[in-house]
N, C-alpha and C positions, 0 to 999 in steps of 0.2 A: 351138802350145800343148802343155805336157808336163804330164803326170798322175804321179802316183808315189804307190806304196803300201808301204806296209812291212807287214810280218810275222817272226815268229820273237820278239817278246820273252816275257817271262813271269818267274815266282818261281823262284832258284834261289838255291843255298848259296852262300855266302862259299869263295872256291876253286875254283870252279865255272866252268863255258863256256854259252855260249849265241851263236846264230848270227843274225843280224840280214840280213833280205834285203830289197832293194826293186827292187818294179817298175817300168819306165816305160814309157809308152804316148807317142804323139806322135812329132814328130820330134825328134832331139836332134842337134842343130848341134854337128862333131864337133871343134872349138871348146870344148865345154863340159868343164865341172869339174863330177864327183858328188859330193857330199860326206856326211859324216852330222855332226848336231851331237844334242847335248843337254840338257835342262834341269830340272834339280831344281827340288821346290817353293822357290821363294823367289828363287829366284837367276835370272841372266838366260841366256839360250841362248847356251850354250859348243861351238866347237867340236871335235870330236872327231877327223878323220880325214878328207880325202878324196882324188881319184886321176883323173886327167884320161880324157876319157870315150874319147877316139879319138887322139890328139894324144900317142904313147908312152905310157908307163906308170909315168907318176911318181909317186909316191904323197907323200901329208902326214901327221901326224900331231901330236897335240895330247901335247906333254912327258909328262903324267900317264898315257895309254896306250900310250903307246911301249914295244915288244916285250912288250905285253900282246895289242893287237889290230892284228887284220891287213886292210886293206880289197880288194876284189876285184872283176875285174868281168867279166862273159860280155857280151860287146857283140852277138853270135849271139841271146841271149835276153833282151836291152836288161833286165840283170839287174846290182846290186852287190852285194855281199854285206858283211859287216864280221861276222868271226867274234873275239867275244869270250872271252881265257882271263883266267885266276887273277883273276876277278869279285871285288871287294870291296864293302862296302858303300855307298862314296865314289861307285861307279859306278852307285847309283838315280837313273835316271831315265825322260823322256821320252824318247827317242831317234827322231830327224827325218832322212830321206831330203831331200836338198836339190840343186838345178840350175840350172847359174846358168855366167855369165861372170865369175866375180871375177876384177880387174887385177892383185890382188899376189899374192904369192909370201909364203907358201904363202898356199894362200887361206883364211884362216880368219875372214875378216868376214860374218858372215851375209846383211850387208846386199847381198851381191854375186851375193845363190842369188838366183834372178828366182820358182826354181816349190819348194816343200815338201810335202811329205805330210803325213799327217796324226798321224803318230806309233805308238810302239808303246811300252808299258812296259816297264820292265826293274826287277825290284826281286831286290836282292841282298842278303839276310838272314845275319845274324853267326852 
């Protein structure tokens, strides 16, 4: 069983950074893919970025944040991080720590994270 918590969202200005971290507890079969996804009101969980947990260091990224955020990970303090720059308002949302074995490449099907957090907000004001 893996547990994940996030921390680090919160209100900041359009142009603005904020740093997105999550925990996990458990074991992590190193095998797995960490990823971060998120979801606006209305819309369905999009993902965002994720980076293989032990297995090299490949990272993914979703078009829209590409060379905005960068995903990271201390395997020492079974820690990722996803530091977010030049924030827009397009970027409110839910944002989800997520753990999982997805098959494709890159993996961006949620349906492939097996464990998720419980989210953190992010709202990004014009």
């Amino acid at each position: 069983q893996v547990q994940l918590v996030e921390s680090g969202g919160g209100l900041v200005q359009a142009g603005g950074s904020l740093r997105l971290s999550c925990v996990a507890s458990g074991r992590i079969p190193s095998t797995y893919v960490m990823g971060w996804f998120r979801q606006a009101p209305g819309k369905e969980r999009a993902f965002v970025a994720a980076i293989n947990w032990n297995a090299g260091s490949s990272t993914f990224y979703a078009d829209s944040v590409k060379d905005r955020f960068t995903i990271s990970r201390v395997i020492a303090k079974n820690t990722i991080d996803l530091q977010m720059n030049s924030l827009t308002p397009e970027d409110t949302a839910v944002y989800y720590c997520a753990a999982g074995a997805p098959r494709e490449r890159p993996p961006m099907n949620p349906y492939g994270y097996a464990y998720w957090g419980q989210g953190t907000q992010v709202t990004v004001s014009s």
